[in-house]
C-alpha positions in Angstrom: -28.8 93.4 9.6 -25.4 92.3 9.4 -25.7 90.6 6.5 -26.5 94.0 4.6 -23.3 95.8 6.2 -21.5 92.5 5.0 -22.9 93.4 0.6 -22.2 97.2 1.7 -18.2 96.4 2.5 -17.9 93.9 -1.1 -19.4 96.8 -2.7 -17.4 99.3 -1.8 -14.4 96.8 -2.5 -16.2 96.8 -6.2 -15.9 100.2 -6.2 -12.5 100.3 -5.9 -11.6 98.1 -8.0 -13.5 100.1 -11.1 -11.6 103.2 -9.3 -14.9 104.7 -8.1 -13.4 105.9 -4.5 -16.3 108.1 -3.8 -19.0 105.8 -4.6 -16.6 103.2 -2.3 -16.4 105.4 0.3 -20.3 106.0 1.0 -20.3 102.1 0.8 -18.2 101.6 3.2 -19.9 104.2 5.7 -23.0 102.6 5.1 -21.8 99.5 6.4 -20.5 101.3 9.3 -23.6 103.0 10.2 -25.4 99.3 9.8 -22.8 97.8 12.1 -20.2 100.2 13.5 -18.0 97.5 14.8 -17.1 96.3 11.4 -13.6 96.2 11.0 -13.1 95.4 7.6 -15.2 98.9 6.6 -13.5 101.1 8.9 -9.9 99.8 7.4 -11.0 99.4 3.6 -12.4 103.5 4.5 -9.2 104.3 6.3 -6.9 102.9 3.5 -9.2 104.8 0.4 -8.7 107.9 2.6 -4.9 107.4 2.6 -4.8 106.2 -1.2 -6.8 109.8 -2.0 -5.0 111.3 -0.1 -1.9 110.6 -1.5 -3.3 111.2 -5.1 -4.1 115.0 -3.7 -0.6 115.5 -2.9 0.5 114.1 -6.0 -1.7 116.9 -7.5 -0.4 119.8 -5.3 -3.8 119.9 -3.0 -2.7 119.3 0.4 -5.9 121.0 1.8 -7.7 118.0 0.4 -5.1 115.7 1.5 -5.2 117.1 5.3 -9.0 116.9 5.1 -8.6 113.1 4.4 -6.6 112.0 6.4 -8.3 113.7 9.8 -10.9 112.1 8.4 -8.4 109.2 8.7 -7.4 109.8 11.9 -10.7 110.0 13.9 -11.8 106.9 12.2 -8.4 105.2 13.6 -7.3 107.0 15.7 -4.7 104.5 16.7 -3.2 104.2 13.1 0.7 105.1 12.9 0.4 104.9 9.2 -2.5 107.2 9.3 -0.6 109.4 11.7 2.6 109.5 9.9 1.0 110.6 6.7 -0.6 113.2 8.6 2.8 114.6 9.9 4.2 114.6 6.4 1.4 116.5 4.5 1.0 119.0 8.0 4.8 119.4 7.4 4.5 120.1 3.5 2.2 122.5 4.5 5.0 124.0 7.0 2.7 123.5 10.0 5.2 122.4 11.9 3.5 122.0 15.4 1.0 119.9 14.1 3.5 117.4 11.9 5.6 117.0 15.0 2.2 116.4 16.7 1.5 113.9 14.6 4.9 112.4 14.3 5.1 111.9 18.2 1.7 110.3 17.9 3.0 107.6 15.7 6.5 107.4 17.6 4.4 106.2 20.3 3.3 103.3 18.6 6.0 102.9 16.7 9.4 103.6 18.6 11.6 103.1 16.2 9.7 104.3 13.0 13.0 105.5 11.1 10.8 107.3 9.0 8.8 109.4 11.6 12.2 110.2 13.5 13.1 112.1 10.4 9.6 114.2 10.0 9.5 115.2 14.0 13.2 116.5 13.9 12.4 118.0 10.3 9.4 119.5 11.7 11.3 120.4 15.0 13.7 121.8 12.8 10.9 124.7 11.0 9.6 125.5 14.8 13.3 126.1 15.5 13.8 123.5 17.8 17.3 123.0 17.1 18.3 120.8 20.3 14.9 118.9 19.9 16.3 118.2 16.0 19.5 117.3 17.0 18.1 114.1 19.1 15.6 113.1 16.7 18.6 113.7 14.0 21.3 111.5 16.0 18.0 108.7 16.8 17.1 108.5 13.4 20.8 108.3 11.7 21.4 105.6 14.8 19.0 103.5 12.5 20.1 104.8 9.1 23.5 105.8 9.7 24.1 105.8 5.9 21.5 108.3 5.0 23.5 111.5 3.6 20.4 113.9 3.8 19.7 113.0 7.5 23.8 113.9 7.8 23.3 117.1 6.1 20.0 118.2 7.7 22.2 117.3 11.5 24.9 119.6 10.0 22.4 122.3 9.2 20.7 122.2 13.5 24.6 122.2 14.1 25.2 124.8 12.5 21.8 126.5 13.9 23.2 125.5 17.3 26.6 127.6 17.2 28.7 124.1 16.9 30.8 124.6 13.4 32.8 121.6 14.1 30.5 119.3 14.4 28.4 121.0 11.5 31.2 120.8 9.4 31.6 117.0 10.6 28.3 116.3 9.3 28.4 118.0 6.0 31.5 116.5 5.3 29.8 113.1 6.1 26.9 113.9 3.5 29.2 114.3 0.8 31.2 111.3 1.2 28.0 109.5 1.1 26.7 111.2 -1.8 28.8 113.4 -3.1 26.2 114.5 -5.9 25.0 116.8 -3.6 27.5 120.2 -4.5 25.4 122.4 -3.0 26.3 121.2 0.6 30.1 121.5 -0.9 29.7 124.9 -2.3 27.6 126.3 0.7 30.4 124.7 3.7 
């Protein structure tokens, strides 16, 4: 009965309001399994998921967080949100193949996700993909030219890649847009 799966998803909305995500979540699957085409379950589920999971990072459990959000991720499958979360907690967790994974995933979506340019060419970056990094590096600061870490981390594949000029070129970019960060003028 629809009707029930309707009670099942305001429930579960209840729930977390009075931040009761558990009891939420088995509301929310309940109204799945009473009418899987619902929607508004399957997102309010996928956004809880996403909300705990950030809470486990927060308290230094990425295991919990990963399990979430493949949770997450086979409910919608689709999601770049969903996916770029995913990259950044696989690459917290320095499994690099699977955050690039998931950060291609959402780049598909998403073209221009500034944000998901960064994690692939970080995560390219821990595989040692150096010439993959640089493009995702030089795409992403095409966006965010401004952004001194994304400067530094280009400097660092440049480096990687055997090209001191254009390393140091990028290192001395990061510090003059932040030069705060001495440890990029004491190391170059």
């Amino acid at each position: 009965n629809p009707e029930f799966a309707a009670a099942r998803v305001d429930l579960g909305l209840l729930y977390v309001q009075t931040s009761r995500p558990e009891a939420a979540a088995a509301q929310f699957e309940e109204a799945l399994r009473i009418d899987p085409a619902r929607s508004d379950a399957r997102d309010a589920l996928v956004n809880l998921w996403r909300q705990e999971a950030r809470a486990a990072v927060a308290a230094q459990d990425p295991e919990k967080a990963l399990s979430l959000l493949l949770r997450a991720r086979k409910a919608a499958s689709g999601d770049p949100d969903v996916l770029f979360d995913l990259g950044m907690v696989t690459l917290r967790m320095t499994l690099f193949s699977d955050a690039a994974e998931a950060f291609q995933a959402a780049l598909q979506r998403r073209r221009d996700d500034p944000n998901a340019l960064y994690g692939l060419g970080r995560a390219q970056l821990g595989m040692g993909k150096f010439q993959d990094a640089e493009q995702s590096f030089e795409r992403y600061l095409q966006l965010r030219p401004g952004d001194a870490s994304a400067h530094y981390a280009l400097g660092f594949v440049f480096l990687s890649l055997q090209k001191s000029d254009q390393a140091r070129n990028e290192f001395q970019r990061s510090l003059e847009l932040q030069p705060a960060q001495t440890e990029i003028g004491r190391a170059h």
